[in-house]
C-alpha positions in Angstrom: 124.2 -198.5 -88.8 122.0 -198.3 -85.7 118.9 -196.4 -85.6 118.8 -193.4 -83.1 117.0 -194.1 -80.4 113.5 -193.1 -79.7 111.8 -191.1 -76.6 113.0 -188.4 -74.9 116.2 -186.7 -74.7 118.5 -187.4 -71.4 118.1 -184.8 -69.0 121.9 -183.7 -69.6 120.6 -182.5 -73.2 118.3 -180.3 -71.9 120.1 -178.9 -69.6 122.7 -178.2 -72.0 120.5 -177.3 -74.4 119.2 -174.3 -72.5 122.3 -173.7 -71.4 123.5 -172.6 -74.9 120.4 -171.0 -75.6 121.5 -168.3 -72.2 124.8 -168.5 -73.2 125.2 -164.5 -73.7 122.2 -163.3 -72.7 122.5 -160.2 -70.8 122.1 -159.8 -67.1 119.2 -157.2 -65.9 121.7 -154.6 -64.8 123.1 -155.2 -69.0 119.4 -154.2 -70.1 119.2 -151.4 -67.8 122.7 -150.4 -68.5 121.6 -150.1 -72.3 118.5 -148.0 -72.0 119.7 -145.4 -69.4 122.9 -145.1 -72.3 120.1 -144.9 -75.4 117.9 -142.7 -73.7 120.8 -140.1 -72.7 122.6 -140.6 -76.3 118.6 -139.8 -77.9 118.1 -136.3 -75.4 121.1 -134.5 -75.6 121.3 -135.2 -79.4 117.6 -134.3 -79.8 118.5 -131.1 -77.8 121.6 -130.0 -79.5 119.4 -130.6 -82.7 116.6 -128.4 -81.3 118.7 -125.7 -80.3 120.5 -125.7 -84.0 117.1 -125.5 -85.4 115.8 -122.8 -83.3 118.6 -120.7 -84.0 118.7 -121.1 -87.8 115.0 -121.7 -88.7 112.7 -121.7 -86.4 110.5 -119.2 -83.6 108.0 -120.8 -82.6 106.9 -122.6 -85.7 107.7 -119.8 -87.7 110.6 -120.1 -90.5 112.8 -116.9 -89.3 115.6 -116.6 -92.2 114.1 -113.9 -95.1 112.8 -115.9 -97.9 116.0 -115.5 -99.7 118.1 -117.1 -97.2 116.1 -120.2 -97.6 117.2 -121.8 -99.8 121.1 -120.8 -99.5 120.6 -122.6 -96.1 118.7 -126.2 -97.6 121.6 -126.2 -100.5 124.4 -126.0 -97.8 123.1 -128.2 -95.5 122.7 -130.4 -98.1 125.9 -130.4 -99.5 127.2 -131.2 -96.1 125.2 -134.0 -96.4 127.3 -135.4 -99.5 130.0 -134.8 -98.2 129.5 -137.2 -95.4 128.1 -139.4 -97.3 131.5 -139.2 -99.8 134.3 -138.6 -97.7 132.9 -140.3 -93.7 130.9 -143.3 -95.2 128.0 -142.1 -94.0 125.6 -145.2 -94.5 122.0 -144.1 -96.2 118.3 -143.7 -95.1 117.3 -147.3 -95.3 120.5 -149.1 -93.5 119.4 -150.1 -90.5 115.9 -149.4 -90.3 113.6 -149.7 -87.4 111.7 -152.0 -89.4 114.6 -154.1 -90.1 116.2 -154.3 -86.7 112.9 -156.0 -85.3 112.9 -158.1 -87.5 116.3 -159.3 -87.3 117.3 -157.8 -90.8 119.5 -154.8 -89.9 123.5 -155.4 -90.7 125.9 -155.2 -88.0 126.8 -151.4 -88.5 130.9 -150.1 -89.4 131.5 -148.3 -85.9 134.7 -146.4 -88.0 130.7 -144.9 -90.0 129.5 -143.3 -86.9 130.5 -139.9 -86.9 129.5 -139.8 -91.0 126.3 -140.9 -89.3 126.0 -138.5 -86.6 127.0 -135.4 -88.7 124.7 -136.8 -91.7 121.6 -137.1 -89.8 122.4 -133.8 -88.3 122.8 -131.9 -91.1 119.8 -134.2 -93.1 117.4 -132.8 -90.3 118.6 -129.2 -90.5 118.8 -128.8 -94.9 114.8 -128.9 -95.0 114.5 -132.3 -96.7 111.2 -134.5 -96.2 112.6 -136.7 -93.5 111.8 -137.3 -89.8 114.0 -137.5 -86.7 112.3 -141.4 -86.0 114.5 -142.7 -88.4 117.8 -141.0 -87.5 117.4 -142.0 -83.7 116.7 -145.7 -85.0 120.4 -145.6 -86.7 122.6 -144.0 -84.4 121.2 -146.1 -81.4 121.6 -149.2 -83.6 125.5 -148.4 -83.7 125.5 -147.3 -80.0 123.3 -151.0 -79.1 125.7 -153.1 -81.4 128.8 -151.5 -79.8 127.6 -152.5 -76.4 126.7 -155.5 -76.3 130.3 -156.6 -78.5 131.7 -154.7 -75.2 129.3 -157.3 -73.1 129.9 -160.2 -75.3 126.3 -160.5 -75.3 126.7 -163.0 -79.0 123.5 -165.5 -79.0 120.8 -163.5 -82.1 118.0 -163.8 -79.9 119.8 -161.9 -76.5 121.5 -159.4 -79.4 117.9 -158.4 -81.1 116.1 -158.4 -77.8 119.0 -155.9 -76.6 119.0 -154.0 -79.4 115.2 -153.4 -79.2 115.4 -153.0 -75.5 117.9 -149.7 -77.0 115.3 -148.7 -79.2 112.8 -149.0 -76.8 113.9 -146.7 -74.5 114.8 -143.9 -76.8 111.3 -143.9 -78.6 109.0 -144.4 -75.4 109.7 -141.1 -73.7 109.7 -139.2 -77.6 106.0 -140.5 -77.8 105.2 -140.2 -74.8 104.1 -143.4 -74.2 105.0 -146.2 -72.4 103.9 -149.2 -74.6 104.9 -148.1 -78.0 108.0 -150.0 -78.8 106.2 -152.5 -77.1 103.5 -152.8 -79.3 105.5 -151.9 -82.0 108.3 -154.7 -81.6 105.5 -157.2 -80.7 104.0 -157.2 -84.1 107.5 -157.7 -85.8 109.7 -159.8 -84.0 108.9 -161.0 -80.2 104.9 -162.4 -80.9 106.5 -164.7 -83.1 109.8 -165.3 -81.1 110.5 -168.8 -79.0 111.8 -166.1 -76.2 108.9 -164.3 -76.9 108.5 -163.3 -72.7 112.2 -162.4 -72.1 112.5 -160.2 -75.3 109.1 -158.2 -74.4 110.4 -158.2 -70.5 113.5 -156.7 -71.7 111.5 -154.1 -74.7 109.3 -153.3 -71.8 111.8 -152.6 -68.7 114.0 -150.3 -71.0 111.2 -148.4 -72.7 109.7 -147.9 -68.7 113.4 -146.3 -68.2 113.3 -144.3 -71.1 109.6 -143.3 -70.6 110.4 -142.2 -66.7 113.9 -140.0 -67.6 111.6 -138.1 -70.3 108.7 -137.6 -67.6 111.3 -136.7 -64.7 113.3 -134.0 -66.6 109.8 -132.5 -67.8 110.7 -133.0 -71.8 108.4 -132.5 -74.2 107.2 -135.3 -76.1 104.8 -136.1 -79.0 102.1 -136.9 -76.6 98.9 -135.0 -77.5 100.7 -132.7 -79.8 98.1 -132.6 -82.2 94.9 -132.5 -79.2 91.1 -133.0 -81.1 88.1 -132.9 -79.2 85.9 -135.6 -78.5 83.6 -136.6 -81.5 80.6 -137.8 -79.0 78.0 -140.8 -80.0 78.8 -143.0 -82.9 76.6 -143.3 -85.5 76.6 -145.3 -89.0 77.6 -142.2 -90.7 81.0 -141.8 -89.0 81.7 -145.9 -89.3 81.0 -145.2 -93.1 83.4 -142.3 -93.2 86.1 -144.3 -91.1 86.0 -146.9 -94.2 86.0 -144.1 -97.1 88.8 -142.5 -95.5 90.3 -146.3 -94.8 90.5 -146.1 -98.7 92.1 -142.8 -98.8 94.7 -143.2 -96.7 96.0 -146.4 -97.8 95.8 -144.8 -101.5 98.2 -142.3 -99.9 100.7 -145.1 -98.5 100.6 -146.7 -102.2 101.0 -143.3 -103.6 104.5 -143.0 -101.3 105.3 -146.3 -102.5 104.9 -145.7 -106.0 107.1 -142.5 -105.5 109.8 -143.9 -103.4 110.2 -146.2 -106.4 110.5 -143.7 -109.3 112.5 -141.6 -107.0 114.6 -144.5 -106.7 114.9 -145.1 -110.6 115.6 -141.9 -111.5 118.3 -140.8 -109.0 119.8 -143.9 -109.8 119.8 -143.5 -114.0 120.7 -140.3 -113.8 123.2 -139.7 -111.2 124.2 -143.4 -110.0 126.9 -143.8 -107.7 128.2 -139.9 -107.1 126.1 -139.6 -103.7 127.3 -135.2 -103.6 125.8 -134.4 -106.9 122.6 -136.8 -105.8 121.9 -134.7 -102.9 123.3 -131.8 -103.9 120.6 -132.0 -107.4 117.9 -133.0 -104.2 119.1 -129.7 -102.5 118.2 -127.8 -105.1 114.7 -129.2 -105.9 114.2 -129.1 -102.4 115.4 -125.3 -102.2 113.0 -124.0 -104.9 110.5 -125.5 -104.2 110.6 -124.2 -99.9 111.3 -120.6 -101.6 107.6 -120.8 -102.7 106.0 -123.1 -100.2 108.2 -123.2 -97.0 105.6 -125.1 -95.5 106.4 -128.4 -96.8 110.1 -128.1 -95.7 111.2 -130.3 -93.0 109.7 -133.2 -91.4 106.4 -131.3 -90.7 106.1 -131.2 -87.2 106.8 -127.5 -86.9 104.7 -126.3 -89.5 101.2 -128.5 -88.9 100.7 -126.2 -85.7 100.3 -123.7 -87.9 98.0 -124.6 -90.5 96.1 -126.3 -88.1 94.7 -123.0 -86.7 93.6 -121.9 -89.7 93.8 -124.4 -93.1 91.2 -121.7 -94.2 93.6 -119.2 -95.2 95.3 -122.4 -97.5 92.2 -123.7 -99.5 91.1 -126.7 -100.5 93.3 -127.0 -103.5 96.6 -125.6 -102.3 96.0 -128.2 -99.4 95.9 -130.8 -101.5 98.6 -129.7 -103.3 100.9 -129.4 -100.0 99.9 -132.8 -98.8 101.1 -134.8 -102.9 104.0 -132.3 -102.8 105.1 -133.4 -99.5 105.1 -137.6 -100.4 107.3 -136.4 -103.6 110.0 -134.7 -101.7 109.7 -137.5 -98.9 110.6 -139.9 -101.8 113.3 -137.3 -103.0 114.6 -137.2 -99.7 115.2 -140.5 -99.1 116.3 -141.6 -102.3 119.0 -139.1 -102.7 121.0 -139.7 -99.6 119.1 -138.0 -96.6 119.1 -139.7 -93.1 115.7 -140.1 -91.5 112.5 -141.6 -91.0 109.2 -141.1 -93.1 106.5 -141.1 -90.4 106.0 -137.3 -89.6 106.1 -137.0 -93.7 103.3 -138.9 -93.6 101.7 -137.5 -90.8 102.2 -134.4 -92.2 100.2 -134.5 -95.6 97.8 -137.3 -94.0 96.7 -134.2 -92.4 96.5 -131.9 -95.2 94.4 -134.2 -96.9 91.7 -134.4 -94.0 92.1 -130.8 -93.5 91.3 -129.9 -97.2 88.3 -132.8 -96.9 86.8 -130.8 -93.3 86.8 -127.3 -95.6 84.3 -129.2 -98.4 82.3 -131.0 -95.5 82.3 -128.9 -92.4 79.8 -130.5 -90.7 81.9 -133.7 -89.9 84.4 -133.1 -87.0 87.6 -132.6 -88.2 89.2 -135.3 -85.9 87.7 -137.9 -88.2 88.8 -136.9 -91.5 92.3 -136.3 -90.1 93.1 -139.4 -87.7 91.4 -141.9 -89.8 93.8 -140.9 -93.2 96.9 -141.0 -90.8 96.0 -144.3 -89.5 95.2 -145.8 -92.4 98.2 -144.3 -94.0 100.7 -145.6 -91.3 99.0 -148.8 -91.1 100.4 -150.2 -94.9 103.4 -147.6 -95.3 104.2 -149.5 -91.8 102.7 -153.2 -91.9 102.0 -152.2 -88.5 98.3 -151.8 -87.7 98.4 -151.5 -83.7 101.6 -148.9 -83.4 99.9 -146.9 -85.9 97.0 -146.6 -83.9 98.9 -146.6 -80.8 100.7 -143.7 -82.1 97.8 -141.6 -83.7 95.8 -142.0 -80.3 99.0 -140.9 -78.2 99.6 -138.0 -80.4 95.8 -136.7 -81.4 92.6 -138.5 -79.2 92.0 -139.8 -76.0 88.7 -140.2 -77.2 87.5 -143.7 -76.7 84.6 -143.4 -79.9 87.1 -142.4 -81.9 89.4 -145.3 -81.2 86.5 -147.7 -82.8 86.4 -145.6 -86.1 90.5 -145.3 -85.9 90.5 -149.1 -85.8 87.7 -149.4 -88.4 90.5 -147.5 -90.7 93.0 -149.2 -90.1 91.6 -152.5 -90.9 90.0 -151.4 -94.2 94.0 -150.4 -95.0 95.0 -153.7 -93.9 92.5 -155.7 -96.1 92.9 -153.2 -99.1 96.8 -154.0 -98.7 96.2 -157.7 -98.4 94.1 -157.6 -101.8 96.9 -156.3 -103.5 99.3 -158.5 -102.7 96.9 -161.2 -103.2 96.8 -160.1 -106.6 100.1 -159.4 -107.6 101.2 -163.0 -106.1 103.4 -162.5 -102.8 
């Protein structure tokens, strides 16, 4: 046989070589198409689910339904939940993840699944289960992105994942409140690493600026400063020493999550295994009793942590503490028994509990610091994404450029401490 030749490829090749690598790439209008669709598809279903909330539960961050009427309304919901789940295929909390779509992982979704999904994550949102709206969105645009570009004939996996996170993009951006945070966020999963590393993040970046600018135009609320802290003024080698102590703490309470997701896991699955209404139904339940007592930790948090925030004093110490553990066990429940959603304002949620309970014992230390640097940390390994995480906690709590470093100095004793332990288990 003859040896291949040597040297460089004929021009032809190359040409034809980039041809196939455009072949189905969308077209800028395609891009544009696709966010002004997922950022529409993400508003009205965030307002139809805010307006179900508000009149069922809510007044202003205030559970309205008697205490008795609680849990009749988290055991019907859920039910409703099995039963899409049963009888519409609804697909569960981890198909599809945001996670696993930037990283090329998520499976091409069952379109004839949609409405189990929509009606799912409707009804997972409204039954007072531990799970956040981030996920949900991530799901239903992932069938609405898939089903789009088949329509498009967009087919090379490059042009389909940077499409699909050009969706995602523009339904997250204008939630935050921030016009960079798919960015960031898709950068360290998928496009840093990526061969079409500029087109992908051209794309991610265009349809999040879409997304961003319909949220800004229409005056919708977003997460942006939510949660507002004042500035902590000069640094000192105090706070830096704090920032790595509560490093430590909030990447205990990520391992913590992890450690529950898994016995949640276990257990539904020995005890209940494959019939997905008694799962959630038994979830309803546990959920229901326990929000008779502590309404507090119902729901994905957001509504609530107003609240305590002006005045954890009337809590404690203890019954903080309490609130924040009892929040990662039904965020484990939740998503281990067949609820739709995302864990991040879970997280959020008791991250802040814990630095609320640590501000009562030390009052002298601005609260900002005890609260920011747990949820960054936290986010940071339940994530693997150190710069959204701070990203997000800055968007939602500080402006405060001081409190960046310390948020940063967090986030990076989280990263080594998770780095450590996989160095020592092996992986």
């Amino acid at each position: 046989m003859t040896a291949p030749a040597s040297g460089p490829a004929p021009p032809g090749a190359r040409v034809d070589a980039a041809s196939r690598n455009r072949e189905g790439s969308p077209k800028l209008w395609q891009v544009t198409l696709i966010a002004i669709v997922a950022i529409v598809f993400t508003v009205v279903y965030l307002e139809i689910y805010g307006l179900l909330n508000h009149l069922i539960w809510f007044e202003e961050g205030v559970l309205k339904p008697p205490r008795w009427a609680i849990p009749v309304g988290v055991i019907a919901f859920s039910l409703l939940v099995g039963l899409c789940r049963r009888y519409l295929r609804a697909p569960t909390v981890i198909h599809g993840g945001f996670t696993e779509s930037l990283k090329g992982g998520g499976e091409k979704p069952d379109y004839r699944t949609f409405p189990g999904a929509l009606l799912s994550s409707l009804f997972s949102l409204l039954s007072g289960a531990s799970v956040g709206p981030e996920g949900v969105i991530t799901v239903l645009i992932g069938y609405i992105s898939s089903y789009t570009r088949d329509r498009l004939k967009i087919g090379s996996p490059a042009a389909a994942l940077g499409f699909d996170v050009a969706a995602l993009a523009s339904a997250f951006n204008g939630i935050i409140g921030n016009v960079l945070f798919t960015g960031i966020f898709a950068t360290e999963f998928q496009v840093g690493g990526s061969k079409d590393a500029f087109r992908l993040l051209t794309w991610n970046l265009l349809a999040g600026t879409i997304g961003y600018l319909f949220y800004l135009l229409l005056g919708l609320p977003s997460f942006a400063r939510s949660i507002p802290f004042e500035p902590i003024g000069e640094l000192n080698l105090a706070y830096i020493l704090y920032a790595v102590a509560l490093g430590i703490l909030g990447a205990l309470l990520a391992v913590f999550m992890g450690l529950s997701m898994q016995a949640a896991g276990s257990v539904m699955e020995r005890v209940f295994g494959d019939a997905v209404i008694l799962r959630v139904l038994a979830a309803g339940v546990i959920i229901a009793c326990i929000g008779y007592f502590i309404p507090e930790v119902l729901f994905s948090g957001e509504g609530q942590i107003r609240g305590i925030l002006a005045d954890p004093a009337r809590f404690g110490v203890g019954m903080l503490l309490f609130m924040a553990i009892l929040k990662i066990l039904l965020l484990a429940l939740s998503f281990k028994s067949g609820y739709l959603g995302g864990p991040i304002f879970p997280v959020i949620f008791s991250s802040t509990l814990v630095g609320l309970a640590l501000n009562l014992l030390f009052p002298g230390i601005p609260v900002s610091i005890f609260v920011l640097c747990i949820e960054v940390a936290a986010i940071t390994l339940a994530l693997g994404a150190p710069l959204t995480a701070i990203l997000l906690v800055v968007v939602v709590g500080t402006a405060d450029q001081n409190m960046i470093v310390l948020l940063v100095i967090s986030a990076v004793t989280a990263m080594l401490l998770g780095a450590a332990a996989k160095e020592r288990r092996g992986t």
